[in-house]
LUMLO-672066 format. One record per residue (C-alpha): residue number from 0; y, z, x. Coordinates in pm, whole numbers, plus 50000, padded with zeros to 5 digits. Each point is the difference from the previous one (the first is absolute). Layout:
! residues N
+-----+-------+-------+-------+
:  nr :     v :     w :     u :
+-----+-------+-------+-------+
: NUM :     Y :     Z :     X :
...
+-----+-------+-------+-------+
***
This chain:
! residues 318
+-----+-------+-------+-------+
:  nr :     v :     w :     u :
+-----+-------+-------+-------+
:   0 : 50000 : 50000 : 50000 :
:   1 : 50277 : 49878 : 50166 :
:   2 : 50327 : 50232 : 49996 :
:   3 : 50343 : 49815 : 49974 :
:   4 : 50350 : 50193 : 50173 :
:   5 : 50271 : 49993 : 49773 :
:   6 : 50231 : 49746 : 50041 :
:   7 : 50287 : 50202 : 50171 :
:   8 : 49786 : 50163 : 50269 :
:   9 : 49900 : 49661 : 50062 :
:  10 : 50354 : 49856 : 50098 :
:  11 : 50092 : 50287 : 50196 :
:  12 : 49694 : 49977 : 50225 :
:  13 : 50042 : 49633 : 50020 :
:  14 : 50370 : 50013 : 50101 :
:  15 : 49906 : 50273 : 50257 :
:  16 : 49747 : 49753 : 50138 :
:  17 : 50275 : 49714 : 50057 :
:  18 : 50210 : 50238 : 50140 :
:  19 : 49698 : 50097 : 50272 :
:  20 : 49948 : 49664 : 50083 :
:  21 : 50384 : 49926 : 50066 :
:  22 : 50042 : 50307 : 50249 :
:  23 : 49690 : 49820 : 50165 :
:  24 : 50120 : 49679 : 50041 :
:  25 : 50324 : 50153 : 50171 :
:  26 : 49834 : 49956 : 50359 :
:  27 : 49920 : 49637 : 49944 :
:  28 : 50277 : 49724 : 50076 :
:  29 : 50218 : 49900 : 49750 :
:  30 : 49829 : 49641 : 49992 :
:  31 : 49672 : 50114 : 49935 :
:  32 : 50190 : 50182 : 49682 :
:  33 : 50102 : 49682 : 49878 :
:  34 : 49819 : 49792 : 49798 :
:  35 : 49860 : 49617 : 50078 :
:  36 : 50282 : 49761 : 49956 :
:  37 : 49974 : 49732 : 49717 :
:  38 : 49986 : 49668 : 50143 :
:  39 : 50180 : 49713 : 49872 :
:  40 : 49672 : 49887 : 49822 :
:  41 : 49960 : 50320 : 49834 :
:  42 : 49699 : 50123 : 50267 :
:  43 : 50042 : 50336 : 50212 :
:  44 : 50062 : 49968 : 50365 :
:  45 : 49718 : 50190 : 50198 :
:  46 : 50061 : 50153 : 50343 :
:  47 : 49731 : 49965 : 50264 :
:  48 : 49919 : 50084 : 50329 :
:  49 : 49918 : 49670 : 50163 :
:  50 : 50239 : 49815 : 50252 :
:  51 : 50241 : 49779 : 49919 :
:  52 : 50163 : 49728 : 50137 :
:  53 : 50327 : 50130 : 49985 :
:  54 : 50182 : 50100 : 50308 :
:  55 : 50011 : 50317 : 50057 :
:  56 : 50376 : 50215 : 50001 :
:  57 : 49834 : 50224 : 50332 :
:  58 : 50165 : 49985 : 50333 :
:  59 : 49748 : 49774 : 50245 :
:  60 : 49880 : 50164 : 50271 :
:  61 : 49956 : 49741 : 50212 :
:  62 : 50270 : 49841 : 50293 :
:  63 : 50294 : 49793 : 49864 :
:  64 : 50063 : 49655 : 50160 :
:  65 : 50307 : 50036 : 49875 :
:  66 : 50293 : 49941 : 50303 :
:  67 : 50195 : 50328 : 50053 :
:  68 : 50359 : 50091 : 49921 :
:  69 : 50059 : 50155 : 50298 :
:  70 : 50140 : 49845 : 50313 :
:  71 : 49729 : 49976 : 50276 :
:  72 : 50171 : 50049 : 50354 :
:  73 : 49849 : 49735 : 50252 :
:  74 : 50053 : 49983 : 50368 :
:  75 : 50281 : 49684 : 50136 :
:  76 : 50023 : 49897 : 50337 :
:  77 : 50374 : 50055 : 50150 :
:  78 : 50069 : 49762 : 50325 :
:  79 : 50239 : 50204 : 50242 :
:  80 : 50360 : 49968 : 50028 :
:  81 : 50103 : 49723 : 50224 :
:  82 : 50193 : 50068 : 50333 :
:  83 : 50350 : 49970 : 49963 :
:  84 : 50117 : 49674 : 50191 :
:  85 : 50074 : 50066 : 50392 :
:  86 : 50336 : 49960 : 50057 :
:  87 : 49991 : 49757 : 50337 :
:  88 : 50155 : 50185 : 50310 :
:  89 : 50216 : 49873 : 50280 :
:  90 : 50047 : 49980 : 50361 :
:  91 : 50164 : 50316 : 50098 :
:  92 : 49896 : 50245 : 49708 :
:  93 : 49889 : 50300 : 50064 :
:  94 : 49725 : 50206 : 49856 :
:  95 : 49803 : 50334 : 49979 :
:  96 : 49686 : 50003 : 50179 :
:  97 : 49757 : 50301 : 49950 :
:  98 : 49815 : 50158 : 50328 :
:  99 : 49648 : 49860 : 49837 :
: 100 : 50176 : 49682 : 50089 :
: 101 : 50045 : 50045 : 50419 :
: 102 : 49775 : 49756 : 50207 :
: 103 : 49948 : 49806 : 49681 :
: 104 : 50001 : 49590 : 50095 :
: 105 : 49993 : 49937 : 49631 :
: 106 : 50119 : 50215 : 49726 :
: 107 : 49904 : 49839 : 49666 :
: 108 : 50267 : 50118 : 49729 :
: 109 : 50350 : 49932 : 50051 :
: 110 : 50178 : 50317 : 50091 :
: 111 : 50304 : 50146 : 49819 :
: 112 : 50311 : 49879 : 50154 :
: 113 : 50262 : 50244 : 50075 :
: 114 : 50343 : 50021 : 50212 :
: 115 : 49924 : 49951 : 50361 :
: 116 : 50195 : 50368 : 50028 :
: 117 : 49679 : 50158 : 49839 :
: 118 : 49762 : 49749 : 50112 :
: 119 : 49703 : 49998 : 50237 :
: 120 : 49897 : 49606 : 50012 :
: 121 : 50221 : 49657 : 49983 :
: 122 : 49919 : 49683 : 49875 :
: 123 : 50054 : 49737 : 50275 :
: 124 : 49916 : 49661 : 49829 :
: 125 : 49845 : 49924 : 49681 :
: 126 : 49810 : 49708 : 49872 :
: 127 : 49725 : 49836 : 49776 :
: 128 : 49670 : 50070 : 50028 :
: 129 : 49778 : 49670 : 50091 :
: 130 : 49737 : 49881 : 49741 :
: 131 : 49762 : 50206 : 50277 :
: 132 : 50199 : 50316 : 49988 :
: 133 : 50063 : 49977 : 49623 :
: 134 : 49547 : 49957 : 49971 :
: 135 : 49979 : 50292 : 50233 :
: 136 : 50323 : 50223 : 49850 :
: 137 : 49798 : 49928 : 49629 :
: 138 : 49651 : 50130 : 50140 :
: 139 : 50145 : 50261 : 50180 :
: 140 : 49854 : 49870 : 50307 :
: 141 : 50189 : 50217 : 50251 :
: 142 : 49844 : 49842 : 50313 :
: 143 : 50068 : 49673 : 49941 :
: 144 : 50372 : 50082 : 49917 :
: 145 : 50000 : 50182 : 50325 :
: 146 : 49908 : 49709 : 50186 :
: 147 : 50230 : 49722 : 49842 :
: 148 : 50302 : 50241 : 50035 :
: 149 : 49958 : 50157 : 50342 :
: 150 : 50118 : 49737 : 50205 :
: 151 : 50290 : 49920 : 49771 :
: 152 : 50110 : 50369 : 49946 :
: 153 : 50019 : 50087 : 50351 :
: 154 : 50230 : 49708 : 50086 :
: 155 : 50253 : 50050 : 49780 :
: 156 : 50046 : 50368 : 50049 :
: 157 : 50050 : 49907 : 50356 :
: 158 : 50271 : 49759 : 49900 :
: 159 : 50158 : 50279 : 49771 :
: 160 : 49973 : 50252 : 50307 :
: 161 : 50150 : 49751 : 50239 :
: 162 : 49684 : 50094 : 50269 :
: 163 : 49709 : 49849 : 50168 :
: 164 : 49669 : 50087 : 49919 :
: 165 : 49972 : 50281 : 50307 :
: 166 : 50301 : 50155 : 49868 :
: 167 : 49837 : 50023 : 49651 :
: 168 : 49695 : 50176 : 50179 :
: 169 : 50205 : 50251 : 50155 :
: 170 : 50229 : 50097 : 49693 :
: 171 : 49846 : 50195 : 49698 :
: 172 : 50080 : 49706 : 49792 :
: 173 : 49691 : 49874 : 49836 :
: 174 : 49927 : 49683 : 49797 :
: 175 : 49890 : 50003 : 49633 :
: 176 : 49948 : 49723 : 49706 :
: 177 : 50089 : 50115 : 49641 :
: 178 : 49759 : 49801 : 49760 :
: 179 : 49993 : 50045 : 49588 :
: 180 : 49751 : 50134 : 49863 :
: 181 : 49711 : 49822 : 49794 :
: 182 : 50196 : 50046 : 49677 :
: 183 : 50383 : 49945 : 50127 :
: 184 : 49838 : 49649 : 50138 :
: 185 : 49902 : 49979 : 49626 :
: 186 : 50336 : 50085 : 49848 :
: 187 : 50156 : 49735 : 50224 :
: 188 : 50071 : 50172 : 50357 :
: 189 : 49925 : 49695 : 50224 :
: 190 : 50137 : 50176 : 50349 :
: 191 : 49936 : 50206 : 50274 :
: 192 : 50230 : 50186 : 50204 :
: 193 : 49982 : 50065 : 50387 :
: 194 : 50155 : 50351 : 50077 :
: 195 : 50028 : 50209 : 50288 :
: 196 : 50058 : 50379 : 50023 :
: 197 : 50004 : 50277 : 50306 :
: 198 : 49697 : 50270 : 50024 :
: 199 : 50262 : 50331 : 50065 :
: 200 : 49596 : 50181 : 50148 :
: 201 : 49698 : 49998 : 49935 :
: 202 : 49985 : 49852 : 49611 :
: 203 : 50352 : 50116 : 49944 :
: 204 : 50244 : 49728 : 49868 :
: 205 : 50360 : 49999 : 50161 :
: 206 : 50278 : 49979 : 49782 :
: 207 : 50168 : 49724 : 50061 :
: 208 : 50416 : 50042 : 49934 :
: 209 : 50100 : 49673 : 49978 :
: 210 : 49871 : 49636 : 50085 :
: 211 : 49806 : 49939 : 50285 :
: 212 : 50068 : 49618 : 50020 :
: 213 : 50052 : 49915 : 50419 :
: 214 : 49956 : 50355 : 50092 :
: 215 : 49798 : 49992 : 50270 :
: 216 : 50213 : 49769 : 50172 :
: 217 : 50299 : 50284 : 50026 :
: 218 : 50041 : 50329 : 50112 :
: 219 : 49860 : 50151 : 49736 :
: 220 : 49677 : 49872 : 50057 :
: 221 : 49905 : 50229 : 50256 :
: 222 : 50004 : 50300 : 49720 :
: 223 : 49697 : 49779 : 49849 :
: 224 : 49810 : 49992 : 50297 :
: 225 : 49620 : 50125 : 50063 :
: 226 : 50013 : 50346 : 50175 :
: 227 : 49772 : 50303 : 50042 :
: 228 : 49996 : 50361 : 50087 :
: 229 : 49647 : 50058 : 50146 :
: 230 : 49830 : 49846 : 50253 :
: 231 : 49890 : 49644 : 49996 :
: 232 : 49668 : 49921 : 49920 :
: 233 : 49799 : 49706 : 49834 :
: 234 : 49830 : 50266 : 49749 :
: 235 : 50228 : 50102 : 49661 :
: 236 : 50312 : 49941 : 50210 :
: 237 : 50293 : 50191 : 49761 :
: 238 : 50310 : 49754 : 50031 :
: 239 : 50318 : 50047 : 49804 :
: 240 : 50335 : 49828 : 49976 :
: 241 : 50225 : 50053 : 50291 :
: 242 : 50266 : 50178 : 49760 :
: 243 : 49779 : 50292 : 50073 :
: 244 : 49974 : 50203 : 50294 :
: 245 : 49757 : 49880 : 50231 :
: 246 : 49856 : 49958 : 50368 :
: 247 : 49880 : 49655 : 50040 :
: 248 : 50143 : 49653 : 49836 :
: 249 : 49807 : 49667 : 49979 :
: 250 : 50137 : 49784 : 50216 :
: 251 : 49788 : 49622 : 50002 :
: 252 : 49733 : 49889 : 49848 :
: 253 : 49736 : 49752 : 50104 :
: 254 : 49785 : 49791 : 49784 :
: 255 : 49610 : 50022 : 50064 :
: 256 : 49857 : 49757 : 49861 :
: 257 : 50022 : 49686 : 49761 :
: 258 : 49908 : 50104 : 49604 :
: 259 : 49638 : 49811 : 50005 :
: 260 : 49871 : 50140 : 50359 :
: 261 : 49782 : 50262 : 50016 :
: 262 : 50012 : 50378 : 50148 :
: 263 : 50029 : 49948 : 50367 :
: 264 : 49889 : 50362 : 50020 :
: 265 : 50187 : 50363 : 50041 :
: 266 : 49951 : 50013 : 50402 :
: 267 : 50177 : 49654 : 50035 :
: 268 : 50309 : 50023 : 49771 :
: 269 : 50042 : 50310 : 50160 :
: 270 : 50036 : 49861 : 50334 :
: 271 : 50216 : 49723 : 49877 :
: 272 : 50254 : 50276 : 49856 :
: 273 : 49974 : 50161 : 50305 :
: 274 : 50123 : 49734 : 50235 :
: 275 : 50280 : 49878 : 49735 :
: 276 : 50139 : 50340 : 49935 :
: 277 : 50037 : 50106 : 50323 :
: 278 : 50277 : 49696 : 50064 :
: 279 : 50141 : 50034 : 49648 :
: 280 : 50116 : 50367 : 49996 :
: 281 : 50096 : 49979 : 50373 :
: 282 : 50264 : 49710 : 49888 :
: 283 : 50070 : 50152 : 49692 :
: 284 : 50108 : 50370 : 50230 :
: 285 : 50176 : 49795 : 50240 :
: 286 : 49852 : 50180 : 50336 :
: 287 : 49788 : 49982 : 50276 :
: 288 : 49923 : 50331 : 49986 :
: 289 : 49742 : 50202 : 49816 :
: 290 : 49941 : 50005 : 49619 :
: 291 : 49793 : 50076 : 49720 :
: 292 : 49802 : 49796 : 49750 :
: 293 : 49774 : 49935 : 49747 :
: 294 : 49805 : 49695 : 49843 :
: 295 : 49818 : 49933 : 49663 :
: 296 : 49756 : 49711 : 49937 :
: 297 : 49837 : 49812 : 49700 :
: 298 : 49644 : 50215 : 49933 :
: 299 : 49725 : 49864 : 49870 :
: 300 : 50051 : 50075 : 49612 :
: 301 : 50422 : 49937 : 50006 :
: 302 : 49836 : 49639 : 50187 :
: 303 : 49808 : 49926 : 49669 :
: 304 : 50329 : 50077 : 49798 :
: 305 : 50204 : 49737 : 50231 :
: 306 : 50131 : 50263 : 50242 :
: 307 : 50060 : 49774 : 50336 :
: 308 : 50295 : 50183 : 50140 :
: 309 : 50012 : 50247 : 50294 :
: 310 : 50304 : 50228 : 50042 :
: 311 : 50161 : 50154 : 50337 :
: 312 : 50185 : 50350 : 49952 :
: 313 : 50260 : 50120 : 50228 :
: 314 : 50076 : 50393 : 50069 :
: 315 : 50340 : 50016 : 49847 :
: 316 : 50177 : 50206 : 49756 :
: 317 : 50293 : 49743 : 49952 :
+-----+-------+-------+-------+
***
């Protein structure tokens, strides 16, 4: 026999029912709460779980090919500054020659010129470099620049001293070519310069005052004379200029040998010196009776650097 609630008790457990099953559904999304939408032919959409071939609104985790934004620093290749051009020099100037430079036959770099006042080289001549010299300036080829200037170098400083070749030898006066450098040949410096300056001792560089052009033909040439203090020998012989105190002068020189012969050998130039100096410093002291000197002679290694002068020193302090 079945039993029937009344009506009223019904309803209420009903609604109390809908109510449980709304407080349930609260952790669900809100699309799962709504119903299946009514397509345009009156059917219910129905959501599944297989793929689709939609593309998908997630970020990609793999590498974009995309080009970036950003600027991307690369390396560039910057040539160097070219030389400013070489201003060309003249006969006469005079220029500032460091003590690195002494003994130098060629200096490659043009020095910095400078009043003759403050100056410890001169300029004697200047002119253009052959198509030879300009090959060897541009390859920095210092030997063959020695060897196509020597010869020219040394004769005009001894046309701007106004003095044979043995009084060149017995001054402090030495020869030197000026030649550009590799780069100032480059930036249009087609010259070399044949300058002369005075070793004060040792690698010191005299200062020079004022020009030296014809010098050693006046009195003032004996000031620039080859002196020394010690006593003579062939071995790391210390000259100086004459302006300084000293005990023995160079008085003549005498020339050993031709460029292209060979060493004759220590024993024999010293004999040669021997014999020549004795006469030389006896005419040069003016008496019969007895004196003092001293003699130096090419050695072997100043023979391979075109050493071929011998020089006679007299006991003096004048």
């Amino acid at each position: 026999m079945k039993r029937y609630l009344p009506a009223r008790l019904r309803q209420a457990l009903t609604a109390l029912s809908v109510s449980l099953l709304l407080v349930a559904s609260g952790c669900t999304s809100s699309s799962n709460l709504a119903g299946p939408e009514e397509q345009p032919d009156g059917t219910d959409s129905v959501q599944t779980d297989e793929p689709t071939d939609e593309p998908s609104e997630e970020p990609s985790e793999e590498p974009s090919e995309e080009p970036s934004a950003e600027p991307v620093e690369e390396p560039t290749e910057t040539e160097p500054p070219a030389p400013p051009p070489v201003e060309r020099p003249a006969a006469g100037d005079c220029v500032r020659l460091a003590r690195s430079d002494a003994f130098l036959e060629v200096l490659v770099g043009i020095p910095e010129q400078s009043r003759c006042s403050e100056a410890t080289g001169q300029h004697v001549s200047v002119k253009g470099l052959t198509p030879a010299m300009r090959r060897a300036a541009s390859a920095s080829d210092v030997g063959t620049l020695q060897t196509l200037t020597a010869g020219r170098c040394r004769r005009d400083v001894l046309a701007w001293l106004d003095v044979d070749s043995e009084g060149l030898e017995i001054s402090q006066f030495q020869v030197m070519a000026t030649v550009p450098r590799s780069d100032q040949v480059a930036a249009g410096a087609g010259f070399f310069a044949c300058t002369t300056y005075v070793v004060k001792r040792g690698s010191a560089l005299l200062a020079l005052s004022r020009s030296t052009e014809g010098v050693l033909a006046t009195s003032r040439g004996r000031d620039y004379g080859s002196c020394a203090r010690a006593a003579i020998t062939n071995a790391g012989n210390d000259t100086l200029v004459c302006s300084i105190t000293h005990n023995w002068r160079a008085v003549a020189a005498a020339r050993m040998g031709a460029p292209e012969d060979r060493y004759p050998g220590d024993n024999q130039l010293r004999s040669r010196m021997q014999g020549i100096c004795e006469n030389a410093v006896r005419d040069y002291l003016d008496t019969t009776g007895a004196y003092d000197y001293g003699y130096t002679w090419p050695t072997r290694s100043t023979w391979s650097n075109d050493d071929r002068y011998g020089l006679c020193y007299a006991k003096t302090r004048d």
